[in-house]
LUMVEXMAR-173295 format. One record per residue (C-alpha): residue number from 0; residue in three letters; x, y, z. Coordinates in steps of 0.5 Angstrom, whole numbers, padded with zeros to 4 digits. Example, Ala and Ser with C-alpha at 12.3 -4.5 7.8 and 13.67 -1.06 7.14 Angstrom:
   n res     u     v     w
   0 ALA  0025 -0009  0016
   1 SER  0027 -0002  0014
***
This chain:
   n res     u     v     w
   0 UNK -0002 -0010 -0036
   1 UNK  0003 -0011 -0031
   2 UNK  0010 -0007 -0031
   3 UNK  0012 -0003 -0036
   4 UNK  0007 -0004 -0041
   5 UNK  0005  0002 -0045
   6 UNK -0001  0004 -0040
   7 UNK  0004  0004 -0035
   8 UNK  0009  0008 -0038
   9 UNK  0004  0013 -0038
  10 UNK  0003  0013 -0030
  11 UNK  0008  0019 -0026
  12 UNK  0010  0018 -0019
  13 UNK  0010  0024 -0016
  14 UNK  0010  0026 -0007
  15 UNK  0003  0026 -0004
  16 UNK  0000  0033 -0001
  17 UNK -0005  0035  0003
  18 UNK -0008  0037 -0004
  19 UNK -0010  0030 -0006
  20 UNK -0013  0029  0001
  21 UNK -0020  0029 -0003
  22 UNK -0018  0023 -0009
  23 UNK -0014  0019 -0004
  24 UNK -0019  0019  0001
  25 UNK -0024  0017 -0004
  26 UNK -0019  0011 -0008
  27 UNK -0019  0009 -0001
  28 UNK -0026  0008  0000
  29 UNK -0027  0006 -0006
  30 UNK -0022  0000 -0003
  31 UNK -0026 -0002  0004
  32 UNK -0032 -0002 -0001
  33 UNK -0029 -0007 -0004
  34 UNK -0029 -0012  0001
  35 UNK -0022 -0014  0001
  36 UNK -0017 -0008  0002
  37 UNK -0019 -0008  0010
  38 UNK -0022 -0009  0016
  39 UNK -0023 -0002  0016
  40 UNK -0030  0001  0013
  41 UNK -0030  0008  0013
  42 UNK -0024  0012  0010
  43 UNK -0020  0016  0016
  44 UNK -0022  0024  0016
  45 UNK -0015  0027  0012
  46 UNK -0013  0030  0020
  47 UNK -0012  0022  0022
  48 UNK -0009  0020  0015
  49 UNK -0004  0025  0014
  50 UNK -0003  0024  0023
  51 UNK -0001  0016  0022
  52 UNK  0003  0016  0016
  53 UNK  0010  0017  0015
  54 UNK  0010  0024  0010
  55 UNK  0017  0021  0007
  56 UNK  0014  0016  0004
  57 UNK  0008  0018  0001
  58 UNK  0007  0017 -0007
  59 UNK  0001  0018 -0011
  60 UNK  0001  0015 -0018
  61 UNK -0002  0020 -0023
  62 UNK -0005  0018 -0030
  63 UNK -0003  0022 -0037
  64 UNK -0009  0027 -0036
  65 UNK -0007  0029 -0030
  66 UNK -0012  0024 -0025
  67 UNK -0010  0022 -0019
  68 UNK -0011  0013 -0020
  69 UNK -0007  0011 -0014
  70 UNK -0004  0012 -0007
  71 UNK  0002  0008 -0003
  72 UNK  0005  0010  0005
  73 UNK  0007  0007  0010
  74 UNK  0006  0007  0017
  75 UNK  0011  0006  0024
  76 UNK  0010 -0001  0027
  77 UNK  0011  0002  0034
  78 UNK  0014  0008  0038
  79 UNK  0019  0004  0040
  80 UNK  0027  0006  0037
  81 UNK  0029 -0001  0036
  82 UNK  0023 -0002  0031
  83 UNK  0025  0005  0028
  84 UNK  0026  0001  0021
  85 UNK  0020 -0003  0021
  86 UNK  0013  0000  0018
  87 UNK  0007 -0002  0015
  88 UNK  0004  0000  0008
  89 UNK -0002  0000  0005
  90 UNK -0003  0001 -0003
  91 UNK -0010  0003 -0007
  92 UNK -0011  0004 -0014
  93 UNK -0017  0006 -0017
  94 UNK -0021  0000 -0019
  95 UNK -0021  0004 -0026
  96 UNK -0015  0004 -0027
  97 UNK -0013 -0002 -0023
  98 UNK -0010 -0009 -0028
  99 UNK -0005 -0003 -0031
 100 UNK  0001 -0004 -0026
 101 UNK  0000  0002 -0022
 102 UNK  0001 -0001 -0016
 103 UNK  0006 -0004 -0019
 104 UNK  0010  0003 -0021
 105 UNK  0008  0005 -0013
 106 UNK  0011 -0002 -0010
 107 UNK  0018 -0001 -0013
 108 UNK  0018  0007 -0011
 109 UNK  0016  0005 -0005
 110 UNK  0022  0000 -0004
 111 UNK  0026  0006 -0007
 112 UNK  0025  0010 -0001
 113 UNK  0024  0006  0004
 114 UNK  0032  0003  0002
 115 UNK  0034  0009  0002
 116 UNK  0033  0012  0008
 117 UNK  0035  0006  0011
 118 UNK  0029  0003  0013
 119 UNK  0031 -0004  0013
 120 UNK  0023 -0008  0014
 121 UNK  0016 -0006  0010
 122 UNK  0011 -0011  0013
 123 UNK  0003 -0012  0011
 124 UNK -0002 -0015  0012
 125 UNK -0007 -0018  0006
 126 UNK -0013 -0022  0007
 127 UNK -0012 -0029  0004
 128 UNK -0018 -0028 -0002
 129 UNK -0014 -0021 -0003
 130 UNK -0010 -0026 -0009
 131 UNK -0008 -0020 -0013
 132 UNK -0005 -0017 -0008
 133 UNK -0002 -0023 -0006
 134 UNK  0001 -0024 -0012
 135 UNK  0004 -0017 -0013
 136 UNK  0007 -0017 -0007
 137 UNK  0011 -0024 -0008
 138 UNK  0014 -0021 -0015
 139 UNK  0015 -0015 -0012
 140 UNK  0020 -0019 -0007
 141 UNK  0016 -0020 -0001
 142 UNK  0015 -0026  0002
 143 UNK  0009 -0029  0007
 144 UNK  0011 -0030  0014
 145 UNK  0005 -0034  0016
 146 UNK -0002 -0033  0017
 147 UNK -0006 -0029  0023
 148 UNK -0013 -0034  0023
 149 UNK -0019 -0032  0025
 150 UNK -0015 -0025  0027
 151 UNK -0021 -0021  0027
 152 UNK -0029 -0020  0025
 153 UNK -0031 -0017  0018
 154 UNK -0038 -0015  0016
 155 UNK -0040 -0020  0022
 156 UNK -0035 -0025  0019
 157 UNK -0028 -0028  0022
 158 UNK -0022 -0027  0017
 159 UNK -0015 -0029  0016
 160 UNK -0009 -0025  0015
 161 UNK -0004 -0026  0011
 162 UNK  0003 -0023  0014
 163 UNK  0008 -0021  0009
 164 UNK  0015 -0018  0009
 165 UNK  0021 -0015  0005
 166 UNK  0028 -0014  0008
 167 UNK  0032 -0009  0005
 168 UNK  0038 -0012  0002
 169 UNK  0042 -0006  0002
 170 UNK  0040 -0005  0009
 171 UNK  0046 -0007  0014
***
């Protein structure tokens, strides 16, 4: 199901805390395991998450028991001031709750946030074979800037990237 579809509707977006460190972490291995999400291998500890990532913009998606079934956040693209409205996201759903437009609800709050606090480029990177990712980020308004071949080695094998961005239209 994508987008307001009724499994959808019963999904709340609420801040991430360090309280959900353990579910977070664990989606997010979940997602390495996968073969498809990263070339990381091993979910970060909860220090090296919560230091890389922008605590502003950090959303979890919650299901109607209460179950936290997914993640999104966003990370500065460099130190530098001229690339202050540029980051990087990264989002994770359960593979139990995947097909249910969660990442769909956690992508669209995401951009909520990122345009409101002036943010005026959310970037990624997705490995081609990752075609549902893909294709959310296309619907989402995200557009492929090109591809990084051969950009690094996963499990003993070279990979591509896809770039992919969204320029915010409110951000002048």
């Amino acid at each position: 199901m994508i987008g307001n579809e009724p499994a959808a509707a019963e999904v709340r977006l609420r801040p991430m805390t360090a309280d959900d460190a353990d579910r977070v972490l664990a989606i997010y291995q979940a997602g390495l395991d996968g073969g498809n999400a990263s070339f990381e291998t091993v979910a970060p500890s909860w220090a090296d998450f919560d230091a890389g990532r922008l605590p502003a913009h950090r959303l979890v998606a919650v299901d109607a028991d209460g179950t936290l079934i997914g993640w999104i956040a966003v990370s500065p693209t460099s130190a530098r001031a001229v690339y202050a409205g540029v980051v990087e996201h990264s989002v994770y759903v359960d593979p139990a709750a995947q097909g249910r437009g969660v990442a769909r609800l956690l992508l669209d709050a995401l951009i909520e946030s990122t345009d409101a606090a002036g943010i005026w480029t959310i970037q990624s990177g997705v490995f081609p074979e990752n075609t549902a990712s893909l294709a959310l980020h296309r619907r989402a308004g995200f557009r492929v800037v090109g591809t990084r071949e051969r950009v690094g080695r996963h499990h003993g094998r070279w990979r591509d990237v896809v770039l992919l961005e969204r320029r915010s239209p409110v951000v002048d």
